[in-house]
N, C-alpha and C positions, 0 to 999 in steps of 0.2 A: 834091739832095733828101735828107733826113732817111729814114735806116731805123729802125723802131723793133722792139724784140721779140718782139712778136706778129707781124711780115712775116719775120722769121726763121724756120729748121728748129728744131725742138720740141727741147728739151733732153732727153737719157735720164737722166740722175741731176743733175733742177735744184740739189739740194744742193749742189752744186761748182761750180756759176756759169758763162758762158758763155766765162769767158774759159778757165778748164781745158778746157773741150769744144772749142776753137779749139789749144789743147798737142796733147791727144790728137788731133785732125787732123793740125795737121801732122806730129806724129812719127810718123804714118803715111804720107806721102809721104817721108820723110828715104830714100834708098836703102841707104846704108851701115850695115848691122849694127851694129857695133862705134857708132857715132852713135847710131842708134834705141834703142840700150838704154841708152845715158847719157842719153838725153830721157827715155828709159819712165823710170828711176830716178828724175830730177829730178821729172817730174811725181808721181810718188808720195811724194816728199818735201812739194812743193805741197800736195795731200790730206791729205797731213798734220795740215802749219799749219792748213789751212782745218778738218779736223773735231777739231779735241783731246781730245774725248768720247771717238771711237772709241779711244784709247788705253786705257780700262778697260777695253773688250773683249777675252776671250780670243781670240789666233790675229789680233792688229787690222792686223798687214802685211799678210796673207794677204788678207783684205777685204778692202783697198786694191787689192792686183792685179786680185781677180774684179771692184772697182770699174771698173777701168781697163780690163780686158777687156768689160767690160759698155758703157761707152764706148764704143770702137772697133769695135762691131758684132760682136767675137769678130774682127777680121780684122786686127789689130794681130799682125803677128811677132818677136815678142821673146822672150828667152831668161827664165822665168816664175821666180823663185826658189823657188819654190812651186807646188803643186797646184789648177789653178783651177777653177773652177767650169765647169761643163760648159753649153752653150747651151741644152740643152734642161732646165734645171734652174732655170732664172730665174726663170718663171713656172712654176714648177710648182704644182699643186693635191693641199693634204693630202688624203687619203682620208676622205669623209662618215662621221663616228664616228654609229650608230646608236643612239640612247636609246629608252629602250623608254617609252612611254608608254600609262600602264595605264590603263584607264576608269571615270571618276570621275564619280561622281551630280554633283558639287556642287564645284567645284575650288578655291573659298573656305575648304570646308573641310581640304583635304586630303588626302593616301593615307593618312596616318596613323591620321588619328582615325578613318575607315573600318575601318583595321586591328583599332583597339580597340573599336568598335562590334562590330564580327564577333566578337573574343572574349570581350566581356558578355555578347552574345546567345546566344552557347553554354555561360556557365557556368552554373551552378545557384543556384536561388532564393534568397533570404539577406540577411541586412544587408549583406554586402558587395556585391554585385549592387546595391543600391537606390544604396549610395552611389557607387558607380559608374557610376552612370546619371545621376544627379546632377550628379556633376563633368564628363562628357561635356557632356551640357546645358549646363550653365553655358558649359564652354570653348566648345560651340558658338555660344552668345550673344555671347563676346566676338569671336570669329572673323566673324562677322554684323555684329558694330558697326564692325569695322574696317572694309566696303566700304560700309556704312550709319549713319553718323553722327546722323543724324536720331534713331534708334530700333528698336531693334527686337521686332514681336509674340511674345510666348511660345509664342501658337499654332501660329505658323511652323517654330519649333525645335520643337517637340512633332510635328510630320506630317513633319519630314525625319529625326526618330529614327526615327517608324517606319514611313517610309520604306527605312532602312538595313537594319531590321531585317525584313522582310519581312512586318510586321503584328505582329508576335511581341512586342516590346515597345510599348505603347500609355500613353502619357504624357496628363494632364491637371490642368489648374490645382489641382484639387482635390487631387491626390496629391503635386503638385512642384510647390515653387515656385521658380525662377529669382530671382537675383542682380540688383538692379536695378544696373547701369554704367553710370556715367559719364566722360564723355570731357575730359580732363583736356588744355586749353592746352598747348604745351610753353612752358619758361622761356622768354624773349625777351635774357636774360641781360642787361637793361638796368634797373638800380635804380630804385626809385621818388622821387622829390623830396617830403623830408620842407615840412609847412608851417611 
């Protein structure tokens, strides 16, 4: 009867093929010391050949052995020319890095532009205040056509300004007018056939 690979034991590093995972077997039953670490040696020469990448790795012997020890279950004893990698260290899990995430009316638009809403709305009245309100607006619009392609209402961006602003700046068609955008193809990078 035919074996096939899936009725076989699971490979631990498929990368090396089954027939290294049948090396590292047996040169775990060899009894003789002095034997098992000329097998361990050959088969990491094996390893080798088979991955030539890992040559541009810093430290790429050393890898090889924690390969070969990762193989044999950790239970291979052989004299290690190096520092291997510890068992309980294989599968280790990095430590959950915490981001902070801050709360955001509108996450389309950003913490940013939040950022600079809050310090128009506290500066003092002025042509520069209006034009600043302005170019907010605007940038809002375009930030709104990016998830909304269709179109989007001025009146919309006029109640999430103030919105941001706690009622405190009050936008209307009549005082601001918004930027009409439109949404521009990208190339196709494919010429057109003259007639």
């Amino acid at each position: 009867m035919l074996s096939y690979n899936t009725q076989l034991k699971k490979l631990i590093l498929p990368e090396y093929g089954r027939n290294v995972q049948k090396m590292v077997d047996y040169c775990m039953t060899i009894a003789d010391r002095e034997e098992r670490n000329a097998c361990a040696r050959t088969i990491i020469k094996t390893m080798a050949s088979l991955t030539p990448d890992l040559k541009d790795v810093e430290d790429y012997e050393s890898k090889l052995w924690d390969h070969l020890a990762i193989m044999s279950n950790f239970e291979l004893d052989v004299d290690y020319p190096c520092e291997i990698i510890a068992k309980e260290n294989v599968n280790a899990v990095p430590n959950r890095i915490d981001y902070s995430r801050p709360n955001m009316r509108y996450r389309h638009y950003g913490r940013c532009l939040e950022q600079m809403i809050e310090k128009v709305r506290v500066m003092e009245g002025g042509r520069e205040k209006d034009y600043l309100i302005s170019l907010l607006a605007n940038h809002m619009k375009k930030l709104q056509l990016a998830i909304n392609a269709e179109g989007v209402d001025d009146e919309k961006i006029f109640s999430d300004f103030a919105e941001y602003t706690h009622g405190e700046i009050l936008m209307s068609a009549d005082s601001y007018r918004l930027h009409e955008f439109k949404m521009v193809q990208p190339a196709t990078g494919k010429k057109k056939k003259k007639k």
